[in-house]
N, CA, C and O atoms as a DFTB+ gen file, in Angstrom:
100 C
 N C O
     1  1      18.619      -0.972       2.944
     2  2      18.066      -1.878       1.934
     3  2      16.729      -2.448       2.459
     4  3      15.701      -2.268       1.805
     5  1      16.716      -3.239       3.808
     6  2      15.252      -3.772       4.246
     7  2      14.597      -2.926       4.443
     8  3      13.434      -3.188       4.135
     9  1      14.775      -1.693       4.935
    10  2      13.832      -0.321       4.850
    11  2      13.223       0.048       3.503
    12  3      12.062       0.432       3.361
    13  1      13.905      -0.069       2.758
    14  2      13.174       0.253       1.312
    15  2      12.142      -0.857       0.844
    16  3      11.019      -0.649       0.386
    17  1      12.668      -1.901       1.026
    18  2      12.297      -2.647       0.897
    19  2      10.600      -2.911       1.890
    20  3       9.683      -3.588       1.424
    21  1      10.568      -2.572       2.552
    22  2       9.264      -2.633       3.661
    23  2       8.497      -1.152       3.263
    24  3       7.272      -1.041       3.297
    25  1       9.143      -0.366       2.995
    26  2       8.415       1.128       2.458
    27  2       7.711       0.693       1.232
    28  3       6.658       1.244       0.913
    29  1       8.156      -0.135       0.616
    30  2       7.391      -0.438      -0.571
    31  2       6.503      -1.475      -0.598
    32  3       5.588      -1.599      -1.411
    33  1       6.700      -2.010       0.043
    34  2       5.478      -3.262       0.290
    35  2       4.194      -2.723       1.373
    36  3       3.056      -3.158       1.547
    37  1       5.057      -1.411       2.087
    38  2       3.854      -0.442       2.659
    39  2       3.314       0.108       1.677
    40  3       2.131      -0.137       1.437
    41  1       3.872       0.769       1.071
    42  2       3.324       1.899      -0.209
    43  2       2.260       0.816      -1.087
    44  3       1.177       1.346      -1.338
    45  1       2.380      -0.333      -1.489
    46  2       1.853      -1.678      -2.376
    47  2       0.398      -1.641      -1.287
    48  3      -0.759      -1.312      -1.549
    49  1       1.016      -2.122      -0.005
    50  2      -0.282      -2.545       0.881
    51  2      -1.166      -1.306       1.031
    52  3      -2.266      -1.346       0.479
    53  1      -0.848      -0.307       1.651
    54  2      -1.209       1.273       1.422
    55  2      -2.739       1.523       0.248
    56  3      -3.944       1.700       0.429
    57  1      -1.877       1.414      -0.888
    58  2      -2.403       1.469      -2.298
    59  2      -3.545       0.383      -2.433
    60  3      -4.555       0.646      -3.086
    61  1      -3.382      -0.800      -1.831
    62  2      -4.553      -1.277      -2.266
    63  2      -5.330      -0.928      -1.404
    64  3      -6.325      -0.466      -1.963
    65  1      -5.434      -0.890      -0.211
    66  2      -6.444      -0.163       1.013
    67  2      -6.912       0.707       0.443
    68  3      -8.091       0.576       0.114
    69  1      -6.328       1.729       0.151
    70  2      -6.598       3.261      -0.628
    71  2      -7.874       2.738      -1.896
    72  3      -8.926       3.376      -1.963
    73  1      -7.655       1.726      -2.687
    74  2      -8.384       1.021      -4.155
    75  2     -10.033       0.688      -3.295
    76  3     -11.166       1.028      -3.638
    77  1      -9.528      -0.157      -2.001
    78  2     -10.290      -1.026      -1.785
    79  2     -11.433       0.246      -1.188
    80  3     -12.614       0.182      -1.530
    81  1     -11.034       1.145      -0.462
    82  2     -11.746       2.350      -0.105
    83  2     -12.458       3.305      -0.691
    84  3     -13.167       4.206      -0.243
    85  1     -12.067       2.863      -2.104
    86  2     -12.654       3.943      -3.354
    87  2     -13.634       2.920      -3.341
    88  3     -14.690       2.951      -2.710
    89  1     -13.161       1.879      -4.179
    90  2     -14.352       0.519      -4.436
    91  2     -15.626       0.836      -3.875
    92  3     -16.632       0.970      -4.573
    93  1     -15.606       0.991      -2.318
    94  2     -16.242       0.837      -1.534
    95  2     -17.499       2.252      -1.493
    96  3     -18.725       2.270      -1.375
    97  1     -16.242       3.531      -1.688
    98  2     -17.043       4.127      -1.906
    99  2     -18.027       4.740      -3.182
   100  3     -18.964       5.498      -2.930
């Protein structure tokens, strides 16, 4: 359960890095 739970708030944090990297570029 806390594993899923942290995979997805990786995948969330992940995703915006990924946004913020487009943005950027």
């Amino acid at each position: 359960k806390h594993l899923h739970e942290a995979r997805l708030f990786w995948n969330l944090k992940e995703c915006d890095r990924n946004n913020d990297i487009t943005s950027d570029s």
